[in-house]
C-alpha positions as CSV (number, residue, x, y, z in Angstrom):
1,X,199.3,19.3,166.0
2,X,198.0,18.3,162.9
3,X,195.5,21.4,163.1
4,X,198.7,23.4,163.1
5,X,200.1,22.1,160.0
6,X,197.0,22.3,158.5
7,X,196.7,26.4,159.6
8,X,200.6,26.5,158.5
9,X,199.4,25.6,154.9
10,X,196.3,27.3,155.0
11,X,198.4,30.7,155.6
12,X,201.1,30.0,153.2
13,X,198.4,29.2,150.6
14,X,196.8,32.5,151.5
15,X,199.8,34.7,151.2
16,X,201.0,33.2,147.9
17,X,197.2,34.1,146.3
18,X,197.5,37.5,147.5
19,X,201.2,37.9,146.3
20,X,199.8,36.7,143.1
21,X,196.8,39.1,142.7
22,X,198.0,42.9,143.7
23,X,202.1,42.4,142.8
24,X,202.1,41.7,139.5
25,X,203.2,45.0,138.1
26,X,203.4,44.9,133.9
27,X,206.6,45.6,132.5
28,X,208.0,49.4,132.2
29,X,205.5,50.5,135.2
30,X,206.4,51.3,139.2
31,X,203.6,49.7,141.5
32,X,201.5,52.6,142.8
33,X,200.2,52.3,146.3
34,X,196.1,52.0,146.5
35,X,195.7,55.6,147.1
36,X,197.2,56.7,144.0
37,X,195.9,54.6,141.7
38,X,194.5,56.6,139.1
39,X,190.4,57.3,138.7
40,X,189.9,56.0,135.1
41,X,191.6,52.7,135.8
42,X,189.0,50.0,135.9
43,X,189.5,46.4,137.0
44,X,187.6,43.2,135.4
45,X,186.3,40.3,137.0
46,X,185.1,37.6,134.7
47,X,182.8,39.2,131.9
48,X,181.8,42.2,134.4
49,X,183.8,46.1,134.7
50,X,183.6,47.4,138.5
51,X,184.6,51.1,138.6
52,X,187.7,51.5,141.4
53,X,186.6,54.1,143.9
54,X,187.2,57.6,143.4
55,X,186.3,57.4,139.6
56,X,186.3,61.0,138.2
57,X,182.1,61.8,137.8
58,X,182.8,64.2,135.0
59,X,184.4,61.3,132.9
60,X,181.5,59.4,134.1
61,X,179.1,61.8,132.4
62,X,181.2,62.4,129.1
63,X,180.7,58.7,128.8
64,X,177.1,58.4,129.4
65,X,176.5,61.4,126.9
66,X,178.3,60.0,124.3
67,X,176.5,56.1,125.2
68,X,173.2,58.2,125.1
69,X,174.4,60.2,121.8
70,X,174.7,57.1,120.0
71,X,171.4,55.5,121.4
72,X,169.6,58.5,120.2
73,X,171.5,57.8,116.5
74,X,169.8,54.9,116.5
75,X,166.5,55.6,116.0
76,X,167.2,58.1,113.0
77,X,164.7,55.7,111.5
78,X,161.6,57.6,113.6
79,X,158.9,59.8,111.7
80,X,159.0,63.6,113.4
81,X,156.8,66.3,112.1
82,X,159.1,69.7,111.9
83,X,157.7,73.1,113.4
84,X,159.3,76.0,113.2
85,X,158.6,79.5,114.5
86,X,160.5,81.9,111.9
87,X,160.6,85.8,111.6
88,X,159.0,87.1,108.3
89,X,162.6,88.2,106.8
90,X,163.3,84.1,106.9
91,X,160.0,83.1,105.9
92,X,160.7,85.6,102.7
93,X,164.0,83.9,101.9
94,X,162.8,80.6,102.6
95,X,160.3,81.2,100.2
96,X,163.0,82.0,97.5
97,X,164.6,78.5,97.6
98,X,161.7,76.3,98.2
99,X,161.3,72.9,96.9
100,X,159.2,71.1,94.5
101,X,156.5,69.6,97.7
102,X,156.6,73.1,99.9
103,X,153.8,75.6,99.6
104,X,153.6,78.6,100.9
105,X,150.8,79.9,102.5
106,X,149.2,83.5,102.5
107,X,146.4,84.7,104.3
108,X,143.6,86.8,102.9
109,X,145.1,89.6,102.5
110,X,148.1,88.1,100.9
111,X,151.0,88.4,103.5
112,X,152.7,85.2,103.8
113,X,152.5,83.1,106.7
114,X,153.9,80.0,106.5
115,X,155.2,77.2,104.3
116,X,154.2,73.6,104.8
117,X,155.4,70.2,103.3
118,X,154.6,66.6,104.2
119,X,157.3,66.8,106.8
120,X,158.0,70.1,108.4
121,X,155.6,73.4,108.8
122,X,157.8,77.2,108.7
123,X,155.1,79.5,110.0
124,X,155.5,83.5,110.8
125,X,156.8,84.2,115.1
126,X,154.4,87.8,114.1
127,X,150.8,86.4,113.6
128,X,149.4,88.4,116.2
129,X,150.8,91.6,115.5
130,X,150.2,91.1,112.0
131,X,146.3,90.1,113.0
132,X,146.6,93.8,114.9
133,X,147.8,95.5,111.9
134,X,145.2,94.2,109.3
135,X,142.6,95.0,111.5
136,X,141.0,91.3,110.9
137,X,138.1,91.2,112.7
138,X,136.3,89.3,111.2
139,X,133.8,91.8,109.7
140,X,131.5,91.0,107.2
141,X,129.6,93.9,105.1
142,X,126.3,94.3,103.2
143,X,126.6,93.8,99.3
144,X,124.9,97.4,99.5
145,X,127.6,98.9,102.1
146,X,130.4,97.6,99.7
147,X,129.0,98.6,96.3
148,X,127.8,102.2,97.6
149,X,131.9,102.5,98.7
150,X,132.8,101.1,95.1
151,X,130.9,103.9,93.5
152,X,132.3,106.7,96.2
153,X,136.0,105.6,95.5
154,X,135.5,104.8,91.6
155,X,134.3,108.4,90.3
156,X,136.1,111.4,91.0
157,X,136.0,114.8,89.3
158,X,138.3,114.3,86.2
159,X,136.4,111.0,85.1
160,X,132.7,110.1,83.9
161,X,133.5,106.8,82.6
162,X,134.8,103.1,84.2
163,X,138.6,102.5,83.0
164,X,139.4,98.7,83.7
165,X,142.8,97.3,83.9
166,X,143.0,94.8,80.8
167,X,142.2,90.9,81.4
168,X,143.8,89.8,78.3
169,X,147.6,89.5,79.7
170,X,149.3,90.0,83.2
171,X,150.0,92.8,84.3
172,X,154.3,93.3,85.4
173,X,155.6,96.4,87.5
174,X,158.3,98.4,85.3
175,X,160.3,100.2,87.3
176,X,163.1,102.5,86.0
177,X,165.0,105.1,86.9
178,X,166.1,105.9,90.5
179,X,164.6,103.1,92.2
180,X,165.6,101.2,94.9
181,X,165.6,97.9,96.3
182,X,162.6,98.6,98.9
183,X,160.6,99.7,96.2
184,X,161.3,96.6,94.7
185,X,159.8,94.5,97.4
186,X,157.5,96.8,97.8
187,X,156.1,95.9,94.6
188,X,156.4,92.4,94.8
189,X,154.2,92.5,98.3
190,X,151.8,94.9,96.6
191,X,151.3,92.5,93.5
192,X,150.7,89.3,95.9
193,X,148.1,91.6,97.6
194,X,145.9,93.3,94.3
195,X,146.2,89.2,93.3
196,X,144.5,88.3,96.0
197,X,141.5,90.9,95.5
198,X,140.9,90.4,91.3
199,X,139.7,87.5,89.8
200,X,140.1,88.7,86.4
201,X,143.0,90.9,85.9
202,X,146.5,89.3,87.7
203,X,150.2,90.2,88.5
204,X,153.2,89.1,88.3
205,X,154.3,88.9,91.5
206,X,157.5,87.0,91.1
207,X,160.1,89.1,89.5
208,X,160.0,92.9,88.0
209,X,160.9,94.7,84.5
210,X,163.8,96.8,85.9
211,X,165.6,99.4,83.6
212,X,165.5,99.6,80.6
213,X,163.0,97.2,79.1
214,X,163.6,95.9,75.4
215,X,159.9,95.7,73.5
216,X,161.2,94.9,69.9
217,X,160.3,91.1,70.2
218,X,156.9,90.2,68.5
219,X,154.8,88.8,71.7
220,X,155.0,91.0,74.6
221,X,154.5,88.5,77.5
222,X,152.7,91.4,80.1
223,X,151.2,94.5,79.9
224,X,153.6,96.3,82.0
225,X,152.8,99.7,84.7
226,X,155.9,101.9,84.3
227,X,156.8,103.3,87.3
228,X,159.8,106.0,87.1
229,X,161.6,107.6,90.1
230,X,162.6,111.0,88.4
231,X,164.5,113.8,89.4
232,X,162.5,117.4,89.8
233,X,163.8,118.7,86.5
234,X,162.5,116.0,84.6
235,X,159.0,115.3,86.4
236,X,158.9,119.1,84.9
237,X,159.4,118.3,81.6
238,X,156.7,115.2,81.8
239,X,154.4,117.7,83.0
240,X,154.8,120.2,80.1
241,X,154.6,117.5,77.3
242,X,151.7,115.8,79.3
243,X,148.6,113.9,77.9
244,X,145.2,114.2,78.3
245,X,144.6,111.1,80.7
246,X,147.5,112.1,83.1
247,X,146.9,113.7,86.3
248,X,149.2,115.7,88.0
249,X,149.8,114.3,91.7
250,X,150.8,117.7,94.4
251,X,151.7,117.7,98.2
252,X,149.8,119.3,100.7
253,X,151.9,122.6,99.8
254,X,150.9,122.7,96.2
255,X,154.4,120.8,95.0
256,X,154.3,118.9,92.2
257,X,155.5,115.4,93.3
258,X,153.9,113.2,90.7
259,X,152.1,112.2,87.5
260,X,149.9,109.4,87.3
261,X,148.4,107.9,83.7
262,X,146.3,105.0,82.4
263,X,149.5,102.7,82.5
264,X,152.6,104.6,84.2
265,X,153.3,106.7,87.6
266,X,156.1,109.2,87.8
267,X,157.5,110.3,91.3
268,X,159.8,112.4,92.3
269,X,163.1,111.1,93.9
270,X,163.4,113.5,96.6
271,X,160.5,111.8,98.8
272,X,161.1,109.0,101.5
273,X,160.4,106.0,100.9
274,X,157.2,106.0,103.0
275,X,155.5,108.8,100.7
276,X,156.9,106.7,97.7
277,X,154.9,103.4,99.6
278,X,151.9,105.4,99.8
279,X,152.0,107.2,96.6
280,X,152.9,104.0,94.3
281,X,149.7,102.7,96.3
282,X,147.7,105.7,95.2
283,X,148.7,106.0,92.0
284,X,148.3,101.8,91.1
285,X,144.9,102.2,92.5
286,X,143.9,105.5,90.9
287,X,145.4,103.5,87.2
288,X,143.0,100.4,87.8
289,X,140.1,102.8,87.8
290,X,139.6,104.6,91.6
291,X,139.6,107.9,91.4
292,X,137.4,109.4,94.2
293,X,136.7,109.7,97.6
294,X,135.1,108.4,100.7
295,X,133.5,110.9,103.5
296,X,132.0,108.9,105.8
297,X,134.8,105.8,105.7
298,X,137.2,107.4,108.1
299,X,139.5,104.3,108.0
300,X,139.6,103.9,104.0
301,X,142.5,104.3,102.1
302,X,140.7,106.8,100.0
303,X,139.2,108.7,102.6
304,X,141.7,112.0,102.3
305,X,139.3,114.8,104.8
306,X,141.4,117.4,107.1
307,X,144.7,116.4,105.7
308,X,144.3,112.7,107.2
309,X,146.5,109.9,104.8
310,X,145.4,106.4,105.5
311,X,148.4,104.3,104.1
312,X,146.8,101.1,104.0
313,X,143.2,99.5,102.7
314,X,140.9,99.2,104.6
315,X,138.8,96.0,104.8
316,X,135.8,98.1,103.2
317,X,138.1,99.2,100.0
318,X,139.7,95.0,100.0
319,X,135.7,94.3,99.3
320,X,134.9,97.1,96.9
321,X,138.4,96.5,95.0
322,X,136.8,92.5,94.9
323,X,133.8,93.6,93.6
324,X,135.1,95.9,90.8
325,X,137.7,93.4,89.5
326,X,135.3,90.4,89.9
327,X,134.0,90.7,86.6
328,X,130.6,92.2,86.6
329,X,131.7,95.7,85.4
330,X,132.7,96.4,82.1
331,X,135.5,99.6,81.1
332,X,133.3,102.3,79.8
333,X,129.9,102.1,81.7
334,X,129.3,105.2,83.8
335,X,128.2,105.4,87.5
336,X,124.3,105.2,86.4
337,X,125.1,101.9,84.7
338,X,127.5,100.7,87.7
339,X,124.4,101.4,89.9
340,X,122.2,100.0,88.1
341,X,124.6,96.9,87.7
342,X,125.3,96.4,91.5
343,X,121.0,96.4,92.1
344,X,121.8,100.5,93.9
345,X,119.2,103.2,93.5
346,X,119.6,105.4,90.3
């Protein structure tokens, strides 16, 4: 019988351990059968958490994010190099608030591409396209090829002599009148671009002279190129007070659009703002001393047979416009002294 009080005890001990574990209900709360007890209640065992049964997974996850969230805060002390793939309209504003150890970087024809520091690279999403625009092939041309195309696109009818833009100062774009904010990055993008083709004469590429401009200080800081968007009416008057170095710029119906000087262009305001691109081109260019034409350079800029209007330079004229700004031609020498200058046949 003893075996019996033993198993008597043994069961009583049993009952009042279990009673003791799964009873105990804290004050202010009903017991809850097993099968409701809620997912996100855990129990502890010693220095371990076991997860009761039918734990909700999606408060599982939220939990492991946030665990992995602040592992990853942890290592804020790791080097990364930053690259980012940017459209040129961001790349452009970028540029406007960059910091003392960014640098921007053009390409040869002076279009911005990217901006680099010692931690992070901003670089153009367009490089291809803008490699298909340019027409960057890589060409190279002979010294005589280039220097016979200087001559071509240098003397025209209505001039016998070289007529340099100045060295002595930079050059600014004035622009006054009716002009418009596109023609104002227009300008900008074209003085980054003649920079990157002269070694001796240079623009300010940074800001413009807009308006009116105030020259009753003692040191003029530039030698400015007026440009004025005029109406009709006026461009009329300009044309009947004009001076003997101004040329008077028509449309393919005989209209007068423009007037181009030494040191100032004059457009109409009725034209788009294509034709105003083209023709602020044309008549920079035609100021810094081009004045003629190609025949046999179908893609130039300058080549003007049939009616066809190249709007952009080819990679001939970027060589030519290198070689008459690189400082071995002087203002005033003829095209018998350019020739002989550039080793050509007289």
């Amino acid at each position: 019988m003893n075996w019996l009080k033993f198993m008597g005890i043994f069961l009583v001990l049993l009952f009042l351990i279990t009673a003791g574990c799964t009873s105990h209900v804290p004050a202010g709360q009903e017991k809850t059968p097993d099968a409701a007890v809620p997912d996100n209640i855990s129990e502890k065992t010693g220095e371990e958490f076991s997860t009761i049964k039918n734990s909700d997974p999606l408060q599982m996850t939220t939990d492991q994010e946030k665990d992995e969230s602040t592992a990853s805060s942890s290592d804020d002390d790791r080097y990364f190099y930053n690259i980012r793939i940017v459209a040129p309209s961001d790349l452009e504003s970028l540029k406007n608030e960059i910091h003392a150890d960014e640098y921007p970087i053009y390409n040869e024809n002076g279009d911005l591409i990217g901006i680099v520091s010692p931690r992070k690279l901003y670089i153009r999403g367009d490089l291809v396209d803008l490699q298909k625009e340019t027409g960057k092939t890589g060409k190279t041309f002979d010294k005589t090829d280039v220097a016979e195309h200087l001559v071509d696109i240098v003397f025209g009818n209505d001039n016998a002599k070289l007529n340099l833009f100045k060295s002595n100062k930079d050059y600014q774009f004035w622009l006054d009148a009716y002009y418009t904010t596109d023609d104002t990055k227009y300008l900008l993008e074209l003085a980054k671009l003649l920079n990157t083709l002269s070694d001796t004469t240079e623009f300010e590429d940074e800001e413009l002279a807009l308006g009116f401009l105030k020259t009753n200080y003692a040191d003029v800081p530039y030698n400015f190129y007026n440009i004025k968007i005029i109406p009709q009416k006026m461009l009329d008057e300009f044309k009947d007070n004009r001076k003997s170095d101004e040329r008077l710029i028509k449309d393919s119906e005989g209209k007068l659009i423009g007037i181009v000087g030494n040191d100032h262009l004059y457009l109409v305001d009725s034209m788009s703002f294509d034709d105003r691109k083209y023709y602020m081109l044309y008549g920079t260019l035609y100021s810094m001393g081009m004045h003629g034409t190609t025949y046999s350079e179908k893609d130039s800029f300058f080549y003007q047979v049939g009616g066809v209007r190249n709007t952009e330079l080819s990679d001939l004229d970027k060589e030519a416009i290198k070689l008459l700004y690189g400082g071995r031609l002087k203002t005033g020498i003829d095209m018998e002294e350019m020739k002989k200058t550039l080793g050509l046949k007289t």
